[in-house]
N, C-alpha and C positions, 0 to 999 in steps of 0.2 A: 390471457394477460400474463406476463413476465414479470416474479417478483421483485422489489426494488433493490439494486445491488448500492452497495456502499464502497466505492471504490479509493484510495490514493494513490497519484502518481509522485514520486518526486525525482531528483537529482541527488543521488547519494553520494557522501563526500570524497566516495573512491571513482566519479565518476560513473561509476552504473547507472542507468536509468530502473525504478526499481515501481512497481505496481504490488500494489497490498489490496488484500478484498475482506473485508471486516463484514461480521453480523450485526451491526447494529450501528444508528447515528451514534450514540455514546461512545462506542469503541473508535470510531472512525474519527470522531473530535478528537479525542485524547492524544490518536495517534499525532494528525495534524497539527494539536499543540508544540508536541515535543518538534516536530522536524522547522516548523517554524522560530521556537527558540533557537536553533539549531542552524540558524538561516540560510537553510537549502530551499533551491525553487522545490513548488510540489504544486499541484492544481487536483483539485477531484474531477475525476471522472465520471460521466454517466453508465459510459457502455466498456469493456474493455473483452478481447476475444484471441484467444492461443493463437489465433491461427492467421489471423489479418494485421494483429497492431505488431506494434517493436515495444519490447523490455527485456533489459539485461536478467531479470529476474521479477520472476511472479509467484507472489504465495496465496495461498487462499487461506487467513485467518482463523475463519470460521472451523477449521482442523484443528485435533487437540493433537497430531505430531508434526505440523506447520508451526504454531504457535512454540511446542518446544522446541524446534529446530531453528526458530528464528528468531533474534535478538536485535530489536532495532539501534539499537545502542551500537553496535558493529557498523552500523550505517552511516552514524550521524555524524 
């Protein structure tokens, strides 16, 4: 059985299509609050895969040099 991912898609204000993958529901709300203030489309994802889907940019959160390299504030 596959553990559950916590994923975000949204539309970033520069246009990129932008996929975040968070550890945890908390992190993954938080983030979704901000981009929603923010009022970019964004929808959660169940599934999401390098190799099959389309994003301009995909980080995996759950890295501690993902998280320093990436500042959603840049995004929004």
């Amino acid at each position: 059985m596959s553990e559950k991912r916590y994923l975000l898609q949204f539309l970033a204000a520069t246009g990129f299509k932008v996929v975040l993958e968070f550890g945890g529901e908390k992190s993954l709300s938080e983030n979704i609050e901000r981009v929603k203030e923010a009022g970019l489309a964004w929808e959660r994802l169940e599934n999401f895969n390098l190799n099959f889907d389309q994003a301009d940019l995909f980080m995996d959160m759950r890295s501690p040099e993902c998280t320093a390299q990436f500042d959603l504030e840049d995004w929004l």
